[in-house]
Backbone as XML, in Angstrom:
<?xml version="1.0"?>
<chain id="A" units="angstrom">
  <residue number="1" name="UNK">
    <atom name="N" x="60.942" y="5.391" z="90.849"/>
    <atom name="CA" x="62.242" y="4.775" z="90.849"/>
    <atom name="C" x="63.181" y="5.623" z="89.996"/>
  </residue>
  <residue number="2" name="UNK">
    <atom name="N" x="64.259" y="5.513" z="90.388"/>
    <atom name="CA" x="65.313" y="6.653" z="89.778"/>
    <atom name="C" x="66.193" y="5.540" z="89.510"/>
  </residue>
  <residue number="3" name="UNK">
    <atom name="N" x="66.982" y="6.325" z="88.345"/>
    <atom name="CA" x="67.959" y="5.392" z="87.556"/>
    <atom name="C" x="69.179" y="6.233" z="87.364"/>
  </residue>
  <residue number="4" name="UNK">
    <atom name="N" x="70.127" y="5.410" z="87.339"/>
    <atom name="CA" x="71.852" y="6.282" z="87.458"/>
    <atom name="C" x="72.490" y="5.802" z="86.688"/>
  </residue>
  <residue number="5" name="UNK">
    <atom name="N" x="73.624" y="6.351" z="85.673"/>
    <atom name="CA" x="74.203" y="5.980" z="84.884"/>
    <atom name="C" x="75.861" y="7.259" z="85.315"/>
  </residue>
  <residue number="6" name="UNK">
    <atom name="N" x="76.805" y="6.858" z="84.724"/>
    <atom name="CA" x="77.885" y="7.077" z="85.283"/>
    <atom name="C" x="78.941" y="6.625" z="83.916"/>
  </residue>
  <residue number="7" name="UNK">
    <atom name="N" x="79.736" y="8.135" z="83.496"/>
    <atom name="CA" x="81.083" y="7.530" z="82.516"/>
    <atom name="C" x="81.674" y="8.695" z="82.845"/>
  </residue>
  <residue number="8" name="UNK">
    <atom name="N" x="83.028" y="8.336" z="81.575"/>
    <atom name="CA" x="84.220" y="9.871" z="81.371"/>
    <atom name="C" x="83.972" y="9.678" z="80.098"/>
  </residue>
  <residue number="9" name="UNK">
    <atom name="N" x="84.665" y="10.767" z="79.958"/>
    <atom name="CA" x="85.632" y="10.857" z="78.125"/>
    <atom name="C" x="86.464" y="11.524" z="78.305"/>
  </residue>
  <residue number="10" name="UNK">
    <atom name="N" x="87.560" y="11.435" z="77.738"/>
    <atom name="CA" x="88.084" y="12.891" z="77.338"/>
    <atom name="C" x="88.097" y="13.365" z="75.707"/>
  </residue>
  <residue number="11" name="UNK">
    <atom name="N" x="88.627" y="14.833" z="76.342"/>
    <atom name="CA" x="87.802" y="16.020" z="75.422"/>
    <atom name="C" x="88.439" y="16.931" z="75.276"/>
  </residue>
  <residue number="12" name="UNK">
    <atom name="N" x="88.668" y="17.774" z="74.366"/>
    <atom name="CA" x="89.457" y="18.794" z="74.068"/>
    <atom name="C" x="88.887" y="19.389" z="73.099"/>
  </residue>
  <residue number="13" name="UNK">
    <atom name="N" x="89.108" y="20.910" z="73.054"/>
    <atom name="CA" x="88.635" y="22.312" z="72.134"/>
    <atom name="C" x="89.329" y="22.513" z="71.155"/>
  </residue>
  <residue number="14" name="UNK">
    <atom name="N" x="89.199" y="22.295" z="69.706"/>
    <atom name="CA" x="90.279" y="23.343" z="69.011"/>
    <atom name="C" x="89.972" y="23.803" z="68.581"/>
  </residue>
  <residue number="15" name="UNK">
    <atom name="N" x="88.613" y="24.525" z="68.620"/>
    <atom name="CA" x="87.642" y="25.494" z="68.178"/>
    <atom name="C" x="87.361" y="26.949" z="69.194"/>
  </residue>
  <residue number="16" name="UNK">
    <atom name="N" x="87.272" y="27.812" z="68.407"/>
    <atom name="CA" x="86.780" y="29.274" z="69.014"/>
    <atom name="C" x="85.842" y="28.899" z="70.008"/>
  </residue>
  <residue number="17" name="UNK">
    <atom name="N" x="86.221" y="30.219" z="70.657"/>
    <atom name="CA" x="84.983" y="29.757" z="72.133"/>
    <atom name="C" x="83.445" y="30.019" z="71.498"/>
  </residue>
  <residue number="18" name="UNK">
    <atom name="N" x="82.561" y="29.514" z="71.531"/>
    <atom name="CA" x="81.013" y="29.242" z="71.206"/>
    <atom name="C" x="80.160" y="29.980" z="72.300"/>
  </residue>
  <residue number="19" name="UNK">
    <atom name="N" x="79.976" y="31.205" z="71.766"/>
    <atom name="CA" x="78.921" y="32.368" z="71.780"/>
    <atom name="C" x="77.703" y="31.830" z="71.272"/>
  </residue>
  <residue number="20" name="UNK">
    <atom name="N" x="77.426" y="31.469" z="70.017"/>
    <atom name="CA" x="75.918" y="31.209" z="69.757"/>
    <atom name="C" x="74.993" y="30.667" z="70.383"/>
  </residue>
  <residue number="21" name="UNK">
    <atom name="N" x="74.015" y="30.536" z="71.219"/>
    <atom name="CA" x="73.344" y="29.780" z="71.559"/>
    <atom name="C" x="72.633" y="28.852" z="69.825"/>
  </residue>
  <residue number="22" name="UNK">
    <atom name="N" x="72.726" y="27.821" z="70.551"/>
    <atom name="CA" x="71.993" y="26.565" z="69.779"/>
    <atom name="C" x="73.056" y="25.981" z="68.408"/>
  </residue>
  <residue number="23" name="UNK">
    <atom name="N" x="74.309" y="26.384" z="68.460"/>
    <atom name="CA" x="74.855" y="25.868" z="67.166"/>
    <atom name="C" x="76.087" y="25.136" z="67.840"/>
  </residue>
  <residue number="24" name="UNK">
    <atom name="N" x="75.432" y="23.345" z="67.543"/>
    <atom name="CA" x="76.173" y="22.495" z="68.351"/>
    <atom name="C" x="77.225" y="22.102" z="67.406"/>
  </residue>
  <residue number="25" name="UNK">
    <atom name="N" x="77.768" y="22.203" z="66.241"/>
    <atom name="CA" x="78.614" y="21.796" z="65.638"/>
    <atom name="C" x="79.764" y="21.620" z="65.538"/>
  </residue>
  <residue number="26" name="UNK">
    <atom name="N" x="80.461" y="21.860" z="66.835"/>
    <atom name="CA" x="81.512" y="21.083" z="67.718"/>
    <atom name="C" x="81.759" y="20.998" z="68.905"/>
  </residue>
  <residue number="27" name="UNK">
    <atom name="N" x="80.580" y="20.249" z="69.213"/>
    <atom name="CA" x="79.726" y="19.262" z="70.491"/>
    <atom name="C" x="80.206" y="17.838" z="70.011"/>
  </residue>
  <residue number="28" name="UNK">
    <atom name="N" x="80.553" y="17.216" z="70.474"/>
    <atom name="CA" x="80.555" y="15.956" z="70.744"/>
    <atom name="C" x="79.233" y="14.892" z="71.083"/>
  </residue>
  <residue number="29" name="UNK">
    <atom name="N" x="78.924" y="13.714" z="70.673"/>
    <atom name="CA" x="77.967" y="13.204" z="71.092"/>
    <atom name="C" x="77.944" y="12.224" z="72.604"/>
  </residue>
  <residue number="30" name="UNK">
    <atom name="N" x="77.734" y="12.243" z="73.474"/>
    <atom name="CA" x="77.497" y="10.722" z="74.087"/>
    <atom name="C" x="76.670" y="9.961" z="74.262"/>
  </residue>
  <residue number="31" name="UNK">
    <atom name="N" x="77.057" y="8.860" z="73.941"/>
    <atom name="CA" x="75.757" y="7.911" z="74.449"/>
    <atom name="C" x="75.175" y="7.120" z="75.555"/>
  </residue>
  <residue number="32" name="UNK">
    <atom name="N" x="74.712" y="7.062" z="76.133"/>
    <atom name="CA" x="74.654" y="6.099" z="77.434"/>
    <atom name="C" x="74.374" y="4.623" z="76.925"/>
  </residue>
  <residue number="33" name="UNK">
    <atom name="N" x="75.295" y="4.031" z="77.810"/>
    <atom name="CA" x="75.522" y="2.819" z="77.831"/>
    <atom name="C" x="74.144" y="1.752" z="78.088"/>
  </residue>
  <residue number="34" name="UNK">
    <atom name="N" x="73.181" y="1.952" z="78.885"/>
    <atom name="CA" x="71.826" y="2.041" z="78.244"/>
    <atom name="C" x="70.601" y="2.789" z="78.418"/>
  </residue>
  <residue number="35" name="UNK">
    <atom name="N" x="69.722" y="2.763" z="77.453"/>
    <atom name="CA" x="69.262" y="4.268" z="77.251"/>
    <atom name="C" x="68.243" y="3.756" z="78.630"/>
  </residue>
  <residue number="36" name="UNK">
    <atom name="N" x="68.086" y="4.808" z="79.029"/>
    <atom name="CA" x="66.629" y="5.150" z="80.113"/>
    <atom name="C" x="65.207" y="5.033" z="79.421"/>
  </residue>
  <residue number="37" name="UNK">
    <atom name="N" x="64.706" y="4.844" z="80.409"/>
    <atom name="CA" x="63.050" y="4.524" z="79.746"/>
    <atom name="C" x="62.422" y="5.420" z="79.251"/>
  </residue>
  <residue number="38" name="UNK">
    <atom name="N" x="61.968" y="5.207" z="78.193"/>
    <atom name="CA" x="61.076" y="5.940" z="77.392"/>
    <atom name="C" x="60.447" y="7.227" z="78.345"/>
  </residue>
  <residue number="39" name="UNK">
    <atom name="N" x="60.628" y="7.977" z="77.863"/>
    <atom name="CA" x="59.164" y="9.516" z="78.602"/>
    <atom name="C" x="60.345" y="10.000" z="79.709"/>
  </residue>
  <residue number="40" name="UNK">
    <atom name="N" x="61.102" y="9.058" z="80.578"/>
    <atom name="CA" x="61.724" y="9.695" z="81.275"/>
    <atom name="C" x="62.320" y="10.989" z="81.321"/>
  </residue>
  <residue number="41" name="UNK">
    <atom name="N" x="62.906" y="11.744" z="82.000"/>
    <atom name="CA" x="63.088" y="13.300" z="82.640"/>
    <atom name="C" x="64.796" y="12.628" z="82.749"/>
  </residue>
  <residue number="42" name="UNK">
    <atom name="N" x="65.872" y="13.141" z="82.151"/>
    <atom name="CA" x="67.494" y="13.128" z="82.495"/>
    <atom name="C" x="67.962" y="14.532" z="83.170"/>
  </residue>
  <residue number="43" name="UNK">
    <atom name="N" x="69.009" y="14.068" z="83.885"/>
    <atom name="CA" x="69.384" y="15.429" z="83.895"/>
    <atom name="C" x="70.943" y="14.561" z="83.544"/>
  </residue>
  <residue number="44" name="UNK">
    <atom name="N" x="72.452" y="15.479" z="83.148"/>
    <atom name="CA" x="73.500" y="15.205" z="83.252"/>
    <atom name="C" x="74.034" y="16.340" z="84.049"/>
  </residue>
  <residue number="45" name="UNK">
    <atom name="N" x="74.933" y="16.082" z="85.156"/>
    <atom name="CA" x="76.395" y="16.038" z="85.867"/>
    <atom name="C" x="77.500" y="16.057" z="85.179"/>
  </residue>
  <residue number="46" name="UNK">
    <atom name="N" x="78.671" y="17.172" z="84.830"/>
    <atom name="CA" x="79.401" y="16.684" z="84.312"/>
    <atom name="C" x="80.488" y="17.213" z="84.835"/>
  </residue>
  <residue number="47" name="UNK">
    <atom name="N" x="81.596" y="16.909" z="85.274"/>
    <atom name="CA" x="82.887" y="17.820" z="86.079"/>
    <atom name="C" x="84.455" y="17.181" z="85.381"/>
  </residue>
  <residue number="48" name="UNK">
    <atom name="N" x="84.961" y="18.155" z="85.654"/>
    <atom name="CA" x="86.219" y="18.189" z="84.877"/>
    <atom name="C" x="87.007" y="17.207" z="85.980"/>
  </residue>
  <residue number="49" name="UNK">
    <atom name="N" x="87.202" y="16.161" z="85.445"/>
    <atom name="CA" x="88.164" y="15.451" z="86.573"/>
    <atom name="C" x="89.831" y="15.657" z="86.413"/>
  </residue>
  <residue number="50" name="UNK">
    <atom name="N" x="89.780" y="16.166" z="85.749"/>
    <atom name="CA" x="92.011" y="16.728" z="85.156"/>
    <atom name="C" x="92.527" y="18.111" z="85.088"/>
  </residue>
  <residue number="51" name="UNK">
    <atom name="N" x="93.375" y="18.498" z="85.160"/>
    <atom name="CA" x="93.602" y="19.560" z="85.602"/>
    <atom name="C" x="94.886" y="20.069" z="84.632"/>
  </residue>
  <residue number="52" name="UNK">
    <atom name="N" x="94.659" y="19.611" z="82.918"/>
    <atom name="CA" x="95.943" y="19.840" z="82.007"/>
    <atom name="C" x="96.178" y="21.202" z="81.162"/>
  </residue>
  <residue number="53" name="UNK">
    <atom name="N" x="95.060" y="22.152" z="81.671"/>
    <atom name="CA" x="95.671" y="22.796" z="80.830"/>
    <atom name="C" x="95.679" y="24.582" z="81.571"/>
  </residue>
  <residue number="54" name="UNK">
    <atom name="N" x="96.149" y="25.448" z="81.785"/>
    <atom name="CA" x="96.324" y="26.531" z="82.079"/>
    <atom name="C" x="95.225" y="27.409" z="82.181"/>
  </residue>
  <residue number="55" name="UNK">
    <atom name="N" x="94.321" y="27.143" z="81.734"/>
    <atom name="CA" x="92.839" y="28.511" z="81.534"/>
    <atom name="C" x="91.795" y="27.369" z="82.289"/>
  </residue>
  <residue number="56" name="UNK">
    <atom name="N" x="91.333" y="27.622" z="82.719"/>
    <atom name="CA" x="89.799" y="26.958" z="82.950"/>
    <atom name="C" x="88.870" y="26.753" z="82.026"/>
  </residue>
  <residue number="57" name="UNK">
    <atom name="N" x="88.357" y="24.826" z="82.364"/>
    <atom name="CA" x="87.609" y="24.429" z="81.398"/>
    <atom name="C" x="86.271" y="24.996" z="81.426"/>
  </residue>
  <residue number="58" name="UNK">
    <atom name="N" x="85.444" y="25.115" z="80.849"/>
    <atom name="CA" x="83.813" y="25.349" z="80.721"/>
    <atom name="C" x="83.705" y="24.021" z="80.422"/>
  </residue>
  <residue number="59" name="UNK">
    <atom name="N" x="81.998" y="23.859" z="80.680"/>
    <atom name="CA" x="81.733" y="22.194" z="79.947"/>
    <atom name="C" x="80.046" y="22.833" z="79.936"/>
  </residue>
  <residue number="60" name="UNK">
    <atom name="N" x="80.136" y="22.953" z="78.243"/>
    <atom name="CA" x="78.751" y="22.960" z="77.851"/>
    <atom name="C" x="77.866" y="21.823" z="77.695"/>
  </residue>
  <residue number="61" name="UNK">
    <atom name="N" x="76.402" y="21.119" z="78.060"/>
    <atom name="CA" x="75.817" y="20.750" z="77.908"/>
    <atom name="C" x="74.667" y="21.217" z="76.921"/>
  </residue>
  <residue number="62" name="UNK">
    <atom name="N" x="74.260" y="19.640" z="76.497"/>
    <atom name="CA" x="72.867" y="19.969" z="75.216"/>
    <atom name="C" x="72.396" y="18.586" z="74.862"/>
  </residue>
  <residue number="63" name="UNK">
    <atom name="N" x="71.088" y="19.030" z="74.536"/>
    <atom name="CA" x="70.622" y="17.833" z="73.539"/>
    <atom name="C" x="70.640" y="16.710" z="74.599"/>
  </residue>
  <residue number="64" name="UNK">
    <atom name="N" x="70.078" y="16.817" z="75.728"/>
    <atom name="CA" x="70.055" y="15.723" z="76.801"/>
    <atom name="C" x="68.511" y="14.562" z="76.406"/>
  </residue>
  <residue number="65" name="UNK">
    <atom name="N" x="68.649" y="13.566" z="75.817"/>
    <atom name="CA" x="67.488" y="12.544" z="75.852"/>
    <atom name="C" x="67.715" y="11.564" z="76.203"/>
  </residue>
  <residue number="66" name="UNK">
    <atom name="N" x="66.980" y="10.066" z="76.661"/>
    <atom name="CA" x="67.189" y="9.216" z="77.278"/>
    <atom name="C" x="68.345" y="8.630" z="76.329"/>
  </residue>
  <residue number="67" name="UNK">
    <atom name="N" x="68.863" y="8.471" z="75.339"/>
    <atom name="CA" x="69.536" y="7.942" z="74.368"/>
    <atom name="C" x="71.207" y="8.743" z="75.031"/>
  </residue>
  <residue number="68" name="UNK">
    <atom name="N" x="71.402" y="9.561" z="75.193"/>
    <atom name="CA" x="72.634" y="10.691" z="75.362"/>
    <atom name="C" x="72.605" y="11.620" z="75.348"/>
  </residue>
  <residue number="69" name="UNK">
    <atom name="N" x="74.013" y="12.767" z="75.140"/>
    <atom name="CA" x="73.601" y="14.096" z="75.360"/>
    <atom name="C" x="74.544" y="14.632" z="74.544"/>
  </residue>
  <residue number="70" name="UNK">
    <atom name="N" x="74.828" y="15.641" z="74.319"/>
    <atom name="CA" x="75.389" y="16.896" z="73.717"/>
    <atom name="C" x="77.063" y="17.197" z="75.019"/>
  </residue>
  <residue number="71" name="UNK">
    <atom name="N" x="78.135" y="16.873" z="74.131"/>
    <atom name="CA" x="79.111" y="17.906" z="75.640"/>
    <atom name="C" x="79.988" y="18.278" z="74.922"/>
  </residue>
  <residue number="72" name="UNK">
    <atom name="N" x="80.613" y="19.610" z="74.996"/>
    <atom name="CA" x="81.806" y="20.521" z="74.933"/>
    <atom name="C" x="82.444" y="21.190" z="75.578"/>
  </residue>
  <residue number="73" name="UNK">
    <atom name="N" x="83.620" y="21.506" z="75.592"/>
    <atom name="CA" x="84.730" y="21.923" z="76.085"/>
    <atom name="C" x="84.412" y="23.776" z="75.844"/>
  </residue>
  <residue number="74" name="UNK">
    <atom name="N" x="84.290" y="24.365" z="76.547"/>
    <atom name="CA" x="84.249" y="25.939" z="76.204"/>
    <atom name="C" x="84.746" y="26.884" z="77.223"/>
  </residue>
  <residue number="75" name="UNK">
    <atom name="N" x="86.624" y="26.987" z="76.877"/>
    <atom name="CA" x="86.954" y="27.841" z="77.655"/>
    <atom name="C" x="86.460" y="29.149" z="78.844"/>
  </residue>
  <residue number="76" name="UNK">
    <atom name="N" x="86.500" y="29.418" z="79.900"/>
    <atom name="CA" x="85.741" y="30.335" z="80.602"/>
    <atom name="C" x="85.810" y="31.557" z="79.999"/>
  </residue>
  <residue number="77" name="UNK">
    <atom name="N" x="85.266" y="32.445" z="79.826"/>
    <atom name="CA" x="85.642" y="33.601" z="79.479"/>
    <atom name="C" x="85.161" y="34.619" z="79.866"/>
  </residue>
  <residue number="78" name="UNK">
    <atom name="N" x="85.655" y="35.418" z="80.802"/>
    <atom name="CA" x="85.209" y="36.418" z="81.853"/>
    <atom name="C" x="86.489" y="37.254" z="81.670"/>
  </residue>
  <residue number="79" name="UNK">
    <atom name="N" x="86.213" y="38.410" z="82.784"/>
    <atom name="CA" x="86.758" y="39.682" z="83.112"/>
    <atom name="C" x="87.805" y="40.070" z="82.062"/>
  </residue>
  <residue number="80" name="UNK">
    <atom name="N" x="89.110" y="40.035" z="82.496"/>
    <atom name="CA" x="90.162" y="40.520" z="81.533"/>
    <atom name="C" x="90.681" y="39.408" z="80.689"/>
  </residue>
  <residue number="81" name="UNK">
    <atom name="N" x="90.849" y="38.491" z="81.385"/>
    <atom name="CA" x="90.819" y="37.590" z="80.809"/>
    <atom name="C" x="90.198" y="36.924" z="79.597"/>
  </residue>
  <residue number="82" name="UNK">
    <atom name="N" x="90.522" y="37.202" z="78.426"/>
    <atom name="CA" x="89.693" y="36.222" z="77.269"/>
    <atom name="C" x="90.157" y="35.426" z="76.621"/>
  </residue>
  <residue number="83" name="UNK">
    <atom name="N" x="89.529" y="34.373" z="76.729"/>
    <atom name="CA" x="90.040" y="33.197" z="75.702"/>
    <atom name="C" x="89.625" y="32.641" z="74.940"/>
  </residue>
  <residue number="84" name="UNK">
    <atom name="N" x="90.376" y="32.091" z="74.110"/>
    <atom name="CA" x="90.202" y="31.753" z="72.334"/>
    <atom name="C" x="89.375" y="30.689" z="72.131"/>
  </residue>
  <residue number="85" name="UNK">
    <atom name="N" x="89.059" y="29.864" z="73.740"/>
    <atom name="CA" x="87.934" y="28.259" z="73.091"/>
    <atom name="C" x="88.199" y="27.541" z="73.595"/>
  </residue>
  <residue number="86" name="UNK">
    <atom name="N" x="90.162" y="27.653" z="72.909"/>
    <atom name="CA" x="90.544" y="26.443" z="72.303"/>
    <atom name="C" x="91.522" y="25.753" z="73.909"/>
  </residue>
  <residue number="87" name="UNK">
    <atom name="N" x="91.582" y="24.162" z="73.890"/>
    <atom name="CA" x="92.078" y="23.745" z="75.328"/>
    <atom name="C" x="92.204" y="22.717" z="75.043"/>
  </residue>
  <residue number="88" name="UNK">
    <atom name="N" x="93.394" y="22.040" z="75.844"/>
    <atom name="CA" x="93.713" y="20.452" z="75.688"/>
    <atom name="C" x="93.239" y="19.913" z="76.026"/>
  </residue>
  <residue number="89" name="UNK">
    <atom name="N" x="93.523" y="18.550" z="75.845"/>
    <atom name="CA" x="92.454" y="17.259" z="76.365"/>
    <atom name="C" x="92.010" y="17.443" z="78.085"/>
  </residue>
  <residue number="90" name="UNK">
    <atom name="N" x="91.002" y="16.759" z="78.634"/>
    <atom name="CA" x="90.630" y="17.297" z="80.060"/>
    <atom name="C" x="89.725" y="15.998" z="79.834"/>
  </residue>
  <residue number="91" name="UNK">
    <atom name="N" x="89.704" y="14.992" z="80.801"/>
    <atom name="CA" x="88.783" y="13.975" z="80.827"/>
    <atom name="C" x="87.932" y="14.379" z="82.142"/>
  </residue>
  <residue number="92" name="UNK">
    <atom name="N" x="86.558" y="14.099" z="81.364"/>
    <atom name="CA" x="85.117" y="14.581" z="82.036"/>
    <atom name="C" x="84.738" y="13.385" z="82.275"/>
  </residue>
  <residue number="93" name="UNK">
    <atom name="N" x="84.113" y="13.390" z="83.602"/>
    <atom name="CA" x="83.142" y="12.857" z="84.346"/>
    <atom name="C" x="81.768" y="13.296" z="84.478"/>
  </residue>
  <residue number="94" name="UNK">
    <atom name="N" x="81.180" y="12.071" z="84.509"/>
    <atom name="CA" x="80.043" y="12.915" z="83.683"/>
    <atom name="C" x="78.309" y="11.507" z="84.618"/>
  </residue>
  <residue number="95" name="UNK">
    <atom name="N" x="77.416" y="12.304" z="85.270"/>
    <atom name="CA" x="76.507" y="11.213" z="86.574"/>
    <atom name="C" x="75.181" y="11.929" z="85.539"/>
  </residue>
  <residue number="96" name="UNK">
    <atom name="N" x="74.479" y="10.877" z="84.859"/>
    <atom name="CA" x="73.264" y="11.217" z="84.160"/>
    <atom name="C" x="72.055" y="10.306" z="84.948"/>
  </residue>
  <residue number="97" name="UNK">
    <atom name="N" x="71.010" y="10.825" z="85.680"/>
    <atom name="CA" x="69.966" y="10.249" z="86.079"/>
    <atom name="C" x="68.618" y="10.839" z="85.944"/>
  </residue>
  <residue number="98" name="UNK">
    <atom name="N" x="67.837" y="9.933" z="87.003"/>
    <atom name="CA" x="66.422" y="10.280" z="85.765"/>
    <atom name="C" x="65.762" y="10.936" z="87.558"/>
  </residue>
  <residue number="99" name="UNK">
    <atom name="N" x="64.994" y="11.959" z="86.807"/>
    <atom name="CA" x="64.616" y="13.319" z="87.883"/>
    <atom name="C" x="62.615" y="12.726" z="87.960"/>
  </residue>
</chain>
């Protein structure tokens, strides 16, 4: 049996774009509204449902357990283009179920 859970938030960067792998310290937490069963397998879905700000959002994921997950805002940063992180509010949608 599979289980589905479903929210937004919004979210915004005012932090440098995040190169490090593993240093979540401006990640945001979420929680699910209720947690999934013990031992279970999550995965999270998460898509930018707004379209406010000029650069393209990234949306990092982490720290996914039946309890919630890890999400941030992390500007794209490719070709000539580089950017600083940092980005206005953008409300995420976000489909967490159990695999």
């Amino acid at each position: 049996m599979s289980f589905i859970q479903t929210g937004k938030i919004d979210l915004k960067s005012d932090n440098a774009i995040e190169t490090a792998g593993g240093n979540t310290s401006t990640f945001t937490r979420v929680t699910f509204p209720t947690p999934f069963p013990p031992g279970s397998s999550v995965v999270v879905l998460p898509l930018t449902q707004t379209f406010n700000g000029p650069e393209t959002p990234g949306i990092r994921i982490h720290d996914v357990t039946t309890n919630g997950f890890l999400i941030r805002l992390n500007e794209v940063y490719a070709g000539a283009t580089k950017s600083d992180g940092k980005h206005t509010t953008e409300t995420i949608g976000w489909l967490a179920a159990t695999v």
